[in-house]
N, C-alpha and C positions, 0 to 999 in steps of 0.2 A: 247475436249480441256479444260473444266471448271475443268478433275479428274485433267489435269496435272497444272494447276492455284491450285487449293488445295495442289496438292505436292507442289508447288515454295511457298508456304504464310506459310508452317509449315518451309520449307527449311531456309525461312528468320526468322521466331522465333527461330530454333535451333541455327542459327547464333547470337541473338540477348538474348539467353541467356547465364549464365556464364554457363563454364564447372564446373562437380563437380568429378573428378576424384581425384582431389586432392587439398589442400590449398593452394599448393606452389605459385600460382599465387595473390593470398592476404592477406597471412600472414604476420605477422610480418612489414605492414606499417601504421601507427597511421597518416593522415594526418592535424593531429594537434598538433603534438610532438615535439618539438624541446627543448627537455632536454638539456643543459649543467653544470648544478650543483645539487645539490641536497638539502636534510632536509628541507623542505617545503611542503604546500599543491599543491597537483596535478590539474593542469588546466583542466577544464573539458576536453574530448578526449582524453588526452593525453596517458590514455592507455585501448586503447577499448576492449579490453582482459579480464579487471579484473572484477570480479563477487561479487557478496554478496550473503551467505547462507544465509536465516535467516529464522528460526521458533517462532513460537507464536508473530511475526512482532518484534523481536529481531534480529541484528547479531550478530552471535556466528564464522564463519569461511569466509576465502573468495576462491577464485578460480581462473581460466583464458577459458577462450574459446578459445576450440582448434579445431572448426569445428561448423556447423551451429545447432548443434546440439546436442555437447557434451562436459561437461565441467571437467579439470583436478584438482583433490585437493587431500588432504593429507588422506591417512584412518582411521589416529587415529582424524579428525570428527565425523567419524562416529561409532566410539567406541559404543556409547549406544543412539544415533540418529538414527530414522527409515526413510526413502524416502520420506512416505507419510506426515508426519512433514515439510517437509524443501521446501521451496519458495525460485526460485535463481533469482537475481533483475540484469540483465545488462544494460550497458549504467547509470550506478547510479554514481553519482557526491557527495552526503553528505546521510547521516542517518537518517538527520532530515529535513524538508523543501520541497520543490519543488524541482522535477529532471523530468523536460519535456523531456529528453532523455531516458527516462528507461525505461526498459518493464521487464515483470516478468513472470518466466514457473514455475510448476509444476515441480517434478521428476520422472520420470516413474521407472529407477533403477539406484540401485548406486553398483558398482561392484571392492572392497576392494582386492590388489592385494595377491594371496591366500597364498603366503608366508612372508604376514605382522606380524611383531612381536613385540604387543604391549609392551613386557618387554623392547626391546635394540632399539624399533623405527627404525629397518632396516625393508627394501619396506616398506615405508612409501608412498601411493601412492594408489589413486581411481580413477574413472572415473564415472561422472553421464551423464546419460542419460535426458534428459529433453522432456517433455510431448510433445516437438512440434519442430519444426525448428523456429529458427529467420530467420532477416533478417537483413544484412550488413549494417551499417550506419558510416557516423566519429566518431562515440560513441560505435557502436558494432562491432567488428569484432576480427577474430580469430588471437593471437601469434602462430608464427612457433615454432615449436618444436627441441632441438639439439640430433641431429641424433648420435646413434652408433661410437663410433669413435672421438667424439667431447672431446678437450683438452684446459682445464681449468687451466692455468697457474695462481699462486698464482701474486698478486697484477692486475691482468684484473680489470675492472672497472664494475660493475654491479648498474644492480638498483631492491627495493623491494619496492614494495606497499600495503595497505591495510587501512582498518580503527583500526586496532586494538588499543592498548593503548600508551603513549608517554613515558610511566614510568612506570614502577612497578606495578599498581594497578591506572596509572592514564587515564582516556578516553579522548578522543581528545578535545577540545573546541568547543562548539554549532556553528558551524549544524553540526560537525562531519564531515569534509570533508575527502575523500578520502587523505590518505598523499602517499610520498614517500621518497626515502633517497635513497643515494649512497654509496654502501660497495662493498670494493674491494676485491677479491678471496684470501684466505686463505689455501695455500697447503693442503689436508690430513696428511702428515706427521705431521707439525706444527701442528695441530687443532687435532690429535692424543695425540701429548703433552701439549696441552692445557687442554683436556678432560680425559684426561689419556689415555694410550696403547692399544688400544683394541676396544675402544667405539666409535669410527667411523671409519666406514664400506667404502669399494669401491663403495657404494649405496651412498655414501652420498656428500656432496661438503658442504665447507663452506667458510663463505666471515663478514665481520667486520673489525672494527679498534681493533689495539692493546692497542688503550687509552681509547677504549669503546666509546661510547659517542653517537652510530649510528649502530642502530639494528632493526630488525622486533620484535613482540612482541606478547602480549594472543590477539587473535584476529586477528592477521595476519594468522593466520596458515591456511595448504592450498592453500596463494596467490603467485601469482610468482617472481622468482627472476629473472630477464630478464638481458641480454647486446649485443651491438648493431656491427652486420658486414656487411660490405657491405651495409649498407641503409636498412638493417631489425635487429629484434627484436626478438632476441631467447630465447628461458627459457630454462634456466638451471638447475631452480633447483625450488622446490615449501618447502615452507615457511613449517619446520617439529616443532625440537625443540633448546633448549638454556638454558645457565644458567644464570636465571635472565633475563633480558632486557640491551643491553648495557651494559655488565659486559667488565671492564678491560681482556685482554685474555683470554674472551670467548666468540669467533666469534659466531654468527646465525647458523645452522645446516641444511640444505637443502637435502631432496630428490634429487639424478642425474639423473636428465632424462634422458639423450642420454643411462643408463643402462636398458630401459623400451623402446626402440623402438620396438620390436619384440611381446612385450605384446600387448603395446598398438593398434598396427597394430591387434594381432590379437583378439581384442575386437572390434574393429572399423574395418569392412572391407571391407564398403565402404565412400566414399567421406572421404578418411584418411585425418589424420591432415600432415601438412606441414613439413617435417624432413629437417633441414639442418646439413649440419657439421659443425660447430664451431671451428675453429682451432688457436691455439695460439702461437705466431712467438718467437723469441729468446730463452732465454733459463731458464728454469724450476728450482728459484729458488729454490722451495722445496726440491730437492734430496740430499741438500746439509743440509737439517734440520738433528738433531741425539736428541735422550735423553735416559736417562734409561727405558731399557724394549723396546726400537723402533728399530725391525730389520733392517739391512743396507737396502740400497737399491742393487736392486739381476739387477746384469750385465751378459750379456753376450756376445761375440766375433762374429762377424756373417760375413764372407767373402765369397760374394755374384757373383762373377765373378774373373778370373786372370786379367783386366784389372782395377776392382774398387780397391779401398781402402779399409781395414780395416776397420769397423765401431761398435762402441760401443753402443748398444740400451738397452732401459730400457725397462724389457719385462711387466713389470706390465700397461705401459703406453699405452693408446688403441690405438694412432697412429703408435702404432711403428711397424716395419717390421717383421711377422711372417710366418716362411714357414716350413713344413711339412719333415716329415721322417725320422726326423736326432734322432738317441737315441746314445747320445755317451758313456755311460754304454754296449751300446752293443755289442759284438766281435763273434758271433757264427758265427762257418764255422766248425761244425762235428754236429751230428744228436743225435738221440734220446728220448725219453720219461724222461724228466727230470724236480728236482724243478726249477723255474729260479729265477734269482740275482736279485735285487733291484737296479731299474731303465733300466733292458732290455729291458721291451716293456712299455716303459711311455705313451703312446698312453691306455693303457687297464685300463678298467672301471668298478667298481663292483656293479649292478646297485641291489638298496635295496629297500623293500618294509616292514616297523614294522622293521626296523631293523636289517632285512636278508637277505643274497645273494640271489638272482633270475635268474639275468643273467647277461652275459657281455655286454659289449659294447667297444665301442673305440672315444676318443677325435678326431674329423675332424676339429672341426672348434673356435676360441677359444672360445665359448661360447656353443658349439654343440657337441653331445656323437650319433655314429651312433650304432644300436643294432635291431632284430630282431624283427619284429612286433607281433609274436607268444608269447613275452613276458609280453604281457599285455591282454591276454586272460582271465584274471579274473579281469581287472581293468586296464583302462586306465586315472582312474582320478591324474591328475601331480602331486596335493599335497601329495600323496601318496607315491611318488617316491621320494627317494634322489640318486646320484651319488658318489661315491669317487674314486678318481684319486689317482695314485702315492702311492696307495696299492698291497703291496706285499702277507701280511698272513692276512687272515680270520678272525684266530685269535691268538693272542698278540700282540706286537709292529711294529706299522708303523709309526716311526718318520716324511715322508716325504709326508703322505696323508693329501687330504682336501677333506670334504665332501661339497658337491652341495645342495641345493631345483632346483627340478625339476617345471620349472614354466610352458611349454607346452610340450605334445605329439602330434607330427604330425604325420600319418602311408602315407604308400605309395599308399594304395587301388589300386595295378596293379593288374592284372590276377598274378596267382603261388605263389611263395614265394612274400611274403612282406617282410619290411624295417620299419624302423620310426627312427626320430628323435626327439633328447631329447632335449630342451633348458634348460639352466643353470640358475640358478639363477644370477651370479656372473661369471668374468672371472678369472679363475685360475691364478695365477702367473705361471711362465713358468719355470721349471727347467732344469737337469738332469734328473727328475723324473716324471716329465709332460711335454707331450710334443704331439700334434697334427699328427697322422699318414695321410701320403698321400693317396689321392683315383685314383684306378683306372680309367680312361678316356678312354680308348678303345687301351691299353700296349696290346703287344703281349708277351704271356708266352709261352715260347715253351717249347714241350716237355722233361723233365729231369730237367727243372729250380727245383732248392732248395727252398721249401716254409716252414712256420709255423707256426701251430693255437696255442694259448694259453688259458684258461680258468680255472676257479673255480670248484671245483664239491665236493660236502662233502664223506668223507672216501676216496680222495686223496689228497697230499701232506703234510702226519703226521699228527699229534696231531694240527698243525698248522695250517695247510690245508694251504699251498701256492698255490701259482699262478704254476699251470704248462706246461710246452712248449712241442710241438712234432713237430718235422722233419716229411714232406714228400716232395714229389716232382708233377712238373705237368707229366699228361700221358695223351694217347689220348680217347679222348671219345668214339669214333667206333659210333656204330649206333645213339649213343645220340650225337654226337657233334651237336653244333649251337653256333653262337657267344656269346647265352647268357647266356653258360655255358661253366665253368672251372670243371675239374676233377682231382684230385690228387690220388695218393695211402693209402691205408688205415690206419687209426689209429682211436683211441675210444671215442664218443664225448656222452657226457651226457646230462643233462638237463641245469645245472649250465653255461656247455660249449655253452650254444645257445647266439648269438647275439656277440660272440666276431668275430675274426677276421682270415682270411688266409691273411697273409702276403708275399710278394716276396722282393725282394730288385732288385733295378736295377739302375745303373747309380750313386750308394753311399747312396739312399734312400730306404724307405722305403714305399711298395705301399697297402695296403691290395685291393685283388685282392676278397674278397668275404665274405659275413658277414653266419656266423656260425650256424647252426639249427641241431637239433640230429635228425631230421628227414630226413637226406638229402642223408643215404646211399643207394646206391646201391646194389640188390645183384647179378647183373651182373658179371662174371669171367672171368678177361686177366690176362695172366702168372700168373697163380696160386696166384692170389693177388686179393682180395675186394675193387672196384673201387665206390670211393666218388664224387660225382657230385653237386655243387653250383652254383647258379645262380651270375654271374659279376656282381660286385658291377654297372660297366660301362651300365648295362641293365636300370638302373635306374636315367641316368643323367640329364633326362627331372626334376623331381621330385625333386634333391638332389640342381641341380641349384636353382630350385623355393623356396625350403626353405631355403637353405643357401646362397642365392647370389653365387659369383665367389668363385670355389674350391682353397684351397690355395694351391702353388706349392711348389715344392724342393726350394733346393739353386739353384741359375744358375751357372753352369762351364763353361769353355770356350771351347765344345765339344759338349754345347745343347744350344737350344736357349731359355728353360727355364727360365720366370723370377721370381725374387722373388716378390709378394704380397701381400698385408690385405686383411684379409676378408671384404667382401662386405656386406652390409645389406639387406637384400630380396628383402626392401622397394630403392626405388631410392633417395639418397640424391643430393640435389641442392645447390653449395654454390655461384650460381650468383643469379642475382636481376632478368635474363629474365623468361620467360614462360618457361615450359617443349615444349622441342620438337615436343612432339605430339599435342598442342594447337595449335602449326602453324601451321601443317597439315589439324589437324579440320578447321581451318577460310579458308587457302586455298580452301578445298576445297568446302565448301559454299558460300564462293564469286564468284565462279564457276560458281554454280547453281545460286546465283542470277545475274549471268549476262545474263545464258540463259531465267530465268526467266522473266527478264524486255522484252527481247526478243517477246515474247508472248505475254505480253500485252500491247505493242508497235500496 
């Protein structure tokens, strides 16, 4: 009797502590916030989030807490700052004085996202580690994070904080108190034309008045720039750079975090920071911005069933509806080894290492390139890698290409052939020329179905070495059939050719049925023909779900009950105020146990 009184008295601890699977159940509520204006000093609490760097008992940067443990800032802090230097103070109210709510870590590491570029301040963005856990108070606790997908509509109301300066060169007034100010969202477009063409990036968001007058400043940097849904408190963006302090027409410059969920997830992988989606309702004055040098904004038609309507979406914009297969550049219905056009397989990816072809791969997801794990045999480290999309030759001119930073490699580690997937630095704009191929799910190819690989290999496709395409078809496997293989008839696949893709079409799409490896021939002989045998892409749906979330579909027709969707983010976003699901399950079922438990010692 006394073992099972030891299980009921831990059963009631585990009840009676918090879950730590994830933030979402405490992020983002300040219970002593009640913001409605702004350009003032911040009441104490009121954003238990924000941090101070400070070395040799100076601050120099600030930050936000995004878990009990780990805090978000800018990497151009840490330019020429070392970890063991830097004291982070949270719960801190002023610079100078008494702050009976503070407490102060150590940093164990600080980890600068590896395709930060301190020339153009794109991924402007770090992660510190802190010596220790805190602990949650109205003074500490962690801001929710905006998830993947989150849309930042020009005039939204945000808010920044920090101690930095009030002017130019001027510091706050003694004790220094925490400040904050209210700057409303600033399209890219616009703040593209403010800063000139080019200098801010899809990484970046910004938010100011056009009269100036209300800005973050030196000594802001790193802290966050938060606005409020639902009854929490999301960051958007962390405090990068600017011209000047409150300059006329030139908004503040902020880090976008909802482009760093997948990073940050995979630095932190456990007790993750809180992702929500942030979503902005009517309509997007920015697209209607224009100046010299600022490409239109790129439309396109997308009709998603014969019963809906027509719908015009803007592909650059991460909410917007993106689905799989369609290359309308492409028309092939006869066969052969040939060069192919520009924009037939906008899906295909020419993945580089120093600057040169390695292998292929194919666009799945809009921010994800699927390709061959055999391709990182000499190196799997990401900053290594870049991607380009929507290339056609090797070499000369590809007007229509964009080159990637590869920010993670994930591999499949199954039994047999492997897989991996690429994360992108950036989501591609979506063209004719880019454009996401479907993945197999478990399609039946039958016999005789029309398939085709394409791929890169030096000394084919000219002087130019284009992309080349070959025709075959599926045939039966005979002794090797099993469902987690496909077999086509033979054609010639090189090294260059590994990690791209066997494609089929069915239903008006486009499905790749199995990712490409030169080591995958057979020398087994039906009908005087060399039978090729790959592993289904569908062999691997356990793994491809888990890194990419929900696989994106076709169009839907009025013949399938396909629908169209966005990609999903690995991580789960939550855009209500409740608990995740499975916390209810967890109290469930230890209220359970403690009912049987009172039981007992009754």
């Amino acid at each position: 009797m006394a073992f099972y009184k030891v299980i009921c008295v831990a059963a009631v601890l585990m009840l009676l502590t918090q879950e730590s699977e994830s933030q979402l159940n405490v992020c983002g509520q300040p219970s002593l916030n009640t913001r409605i204006v702004g350009g003032q000093d911040a009441p104490p609490g009121s954003w238990p989030w924000q941090v101070s760097l400070q070395r040799s008992g100076g601050h120099f940067c600030g930050g936000s807490l995004i878990n009990n443990q780990w805090v978000l800032c800018a990497a151009h802090c840490f330019r020429s700052i070392t970890e063991s230097s830097v004291t982070v103070y949270l719960g801190l109210q002023s610079l100078q004085g008494s702050n009976p709510n503070a407490v102060s870590r150590t940093v164990s590491q600080v980890i600068k996202h590896p395709n930060y570029n301190s020339g153009t301040d794109d991924n402007d963005i770090a992660l510190l580690m802190l010596s220790s856990s805190v602990t949650f108070t109205n003074y500490i606790a962690p801001v929710c994070l905006a998830a993947s997908g989150s849309t930042f509509y020009s005039g939204i109301n945000t808010w920044v904080t920090g101690w930095g300066d009030t002017g130019r060169g001027v510091s706050p007034p003694s004790p220094q108190n925490l400040m904050e100010v209210e700057v409303p969202i600033v399209g890219n477009r616009k703040c593209n034309c403010n800063y000139g063409v080019g200098k801010i990036t899809d990484n970046m968001v910004c938010a100011g008045l056009s009269a100036g007058g209300k800005d973050s400043c030196q000594g802001d940097s790193g802290g966050p720039l938060v606005s409020k849904q639902n009854g929490r408190w999301i960051q958007a963006g962390i405090v990068s750079f600017g011209e000047g302090c409150a300059e006329p027409n030139f908004p503040g410059v902020y880090t976008r975090v909802s482009r760093y969920q997948t990073w940050i997830n995979s630095q932190i992988t456990s007790n993750q920071p809180g992702f929500i989606t942030f979503t902005s309702t009517g309509t997007d004055s920015d697209l209607s911005v224009s100046c010299t040098g600022l490409p239109p904004v790129p439309t396109t038609t997308t009709t998603s069933s014969t019963t809906r309507p027509t719908t015009t979406t803007r592909l650059t914009t991460p909410s917007a509806l993106v689905v799989c297969g369609q290359a309308p550049r492409n028309s092939r219905i006869s066969g052969g080894t040939s060069v192919a056009t520009a924009g037939s397989w906008p899906w295909m990816a020419s993945l580089q290492k120093n600057g040169s072809h390695m292998c292929a791969g194919t666009l799945v997801a809009v921010d994800s390139v699927l390709t061959n794990s055999n391709c990182f045999s000499s190196s799997s480290v990401a900053s290594e890698w870049t991607v380009v999309l929507g290339r056609l030759k090797q070499n000369g001119s590809n007007p229509f290409e964009v080159t990637l930073n590869v920010t993670n490699i994930t591999l499949s580690h199954t039994n047999g052939t492997n897989i991996a997937i690429l994360h992108l630095s950036a989501r591609p704009t979506l063209t004719d020329y880019i454009q996401p191929i479907c993945l197999d799910n478990g399609r039946t190819f039958s016999e005789g179905s029309v398939c085709w690989a394409a791929g890169w290999t030096a000394g084919r496709g000219g002087a130019e070495q284009a992309l080349q395409e070959f025709q075959t078809s599926v045939v039966n496997c005979g002794n090797a059939s099993s469902s987690e293989s496909i077999c086509t008839g033979s054609f010639t696949l090189e090294q260059g050719d590994s990690g791209g893709p066997l494609m089929c079409k069915q239903d008006g799409s486009w499905f790749q049925a199995a990712v490409l490896t030169a080591q995958s021939t057979s020398t087994r002989k039906r009908r005087a023909i060399r039978v090729m045998s790959f592993t289904r892409v569908s062999s691997f749906n356990t793994f491809l779900t888990k890194t990419l979330g929900m696989l994106l579909s076709p169009p839907s027709t009025s013949n399938t009950t396909n629908t169209t969707t966005t990609i999903t983010p690995t991580t789960i976003s939550q855009t209500s105020g409740g608990p995740p699901a499975h916390s209810l399950t967890f109290s469930f079922f230890h209220l359970l146990n403690l009912a049987l438990c009172l039981q007992l010692f009754l």
